[in-house]
Structure formats: structure tokens, C-alpha cells
C-alpha positions as CSV (number, residue, x, y, z in Angstrom):
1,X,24.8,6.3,-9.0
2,X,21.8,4.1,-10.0
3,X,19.2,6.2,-11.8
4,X,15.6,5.0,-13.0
5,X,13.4,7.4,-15.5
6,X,9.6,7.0,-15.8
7,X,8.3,8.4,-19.2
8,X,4.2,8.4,-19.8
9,X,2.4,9.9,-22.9
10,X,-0.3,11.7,-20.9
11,X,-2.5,12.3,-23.7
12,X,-3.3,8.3,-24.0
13,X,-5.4,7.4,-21.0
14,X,-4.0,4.5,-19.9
15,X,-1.0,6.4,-19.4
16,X,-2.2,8.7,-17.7
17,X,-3.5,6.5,-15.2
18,X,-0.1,5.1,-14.8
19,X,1.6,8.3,-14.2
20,X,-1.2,9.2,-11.8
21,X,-0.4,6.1,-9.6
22,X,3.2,6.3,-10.2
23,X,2.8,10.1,-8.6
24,X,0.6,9.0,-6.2
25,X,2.8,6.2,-4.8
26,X,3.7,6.7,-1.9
27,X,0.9,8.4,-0.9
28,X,-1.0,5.0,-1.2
29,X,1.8,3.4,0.8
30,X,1.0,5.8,3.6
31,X,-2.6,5.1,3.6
32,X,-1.6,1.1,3.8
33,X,0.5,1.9,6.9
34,X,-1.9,4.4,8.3
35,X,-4.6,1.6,8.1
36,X,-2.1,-0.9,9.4
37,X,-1.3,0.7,12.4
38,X,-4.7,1.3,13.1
39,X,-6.0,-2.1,13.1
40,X,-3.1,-3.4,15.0
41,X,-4.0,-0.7,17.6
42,X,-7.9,-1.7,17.6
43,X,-6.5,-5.5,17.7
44,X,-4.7,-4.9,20.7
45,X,-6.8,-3.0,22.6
46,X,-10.2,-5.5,21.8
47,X,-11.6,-8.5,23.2
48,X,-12.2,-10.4,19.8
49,X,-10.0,-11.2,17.1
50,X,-11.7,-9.8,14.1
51,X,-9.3,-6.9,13.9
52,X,-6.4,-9.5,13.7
53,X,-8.3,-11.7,10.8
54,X,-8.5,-8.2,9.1
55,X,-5.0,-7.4,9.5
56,X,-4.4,-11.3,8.4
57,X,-6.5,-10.6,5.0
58,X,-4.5,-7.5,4.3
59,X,-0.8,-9.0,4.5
60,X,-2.3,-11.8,2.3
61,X,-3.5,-9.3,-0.1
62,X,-0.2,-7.1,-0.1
63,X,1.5,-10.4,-0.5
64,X,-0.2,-11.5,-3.9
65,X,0.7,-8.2,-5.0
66,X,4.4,-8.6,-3.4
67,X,4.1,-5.7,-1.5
68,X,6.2,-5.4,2.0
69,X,5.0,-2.4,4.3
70,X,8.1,-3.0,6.1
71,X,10.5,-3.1,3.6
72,X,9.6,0.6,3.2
73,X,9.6,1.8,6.1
């Protein structure tokens, strides 16, 4: 078995903000996925592409960051 431990000093700030994404996680990823699913639905169901250039800008931006939605899903 493969085990990975996170430690953070809470009292220094930058820490804390570290833990409080590292806790927060996968609630983030959620919201990505929530909104992903979302515009794919508007794109589908809508005359004009402007949903599909959004959804275009956000796999770029997930990208930079390499980030895969799928990969965790």
C-alpha cells in the first residue's frame, strides 16, 4: 500500500490556505464538472456556439494548470 501524508502549520497563513484548498479539493473538482456538464448541456441544446468557445476556454485553462476532469471521474 502506497500512502501520501499532508502536514500544514495552520497558525502561518499561507498554510492555512493550503490546507483549506487541500480540504476543499474535491469539492472544487465537483464544481468544475458541475459547470462542465452544464455548458455542454446549454451547448447542445443552443443555436450558437458560444457555449462551446466557453467550454473550449475552460479545457484550455484546466490544461495550463494540467488538470483532467476525466481522469477523475
Amino acid at each position: 500500500m502506497t500512502m501520501a501524508n499532508l502536514q500544514f502549520n495552520l497558525s502561518d497563513p499561507d498554510d492555512r490556505k493550503s490546507h483549506d484548498m487541500a480540504v476543499n479539493a474535491d469539492n472544487l473538482f465537483f464544481v468544475l464538472w458541475d459547470l462542465d456538464q452544464w455548458l455542454r448541456m446549454q451547448n447542445k441544446h443552443s443555436e450558437h456556439d458560444h457555449y462551446g468557445e466557453v467550454i473550449r476556454q475552460l479545457y484550455e485553462f484546466l490544461e495550463l494548470h494540467d488538470i483532467s476532469l476525466e481522469r477523475f471521474a
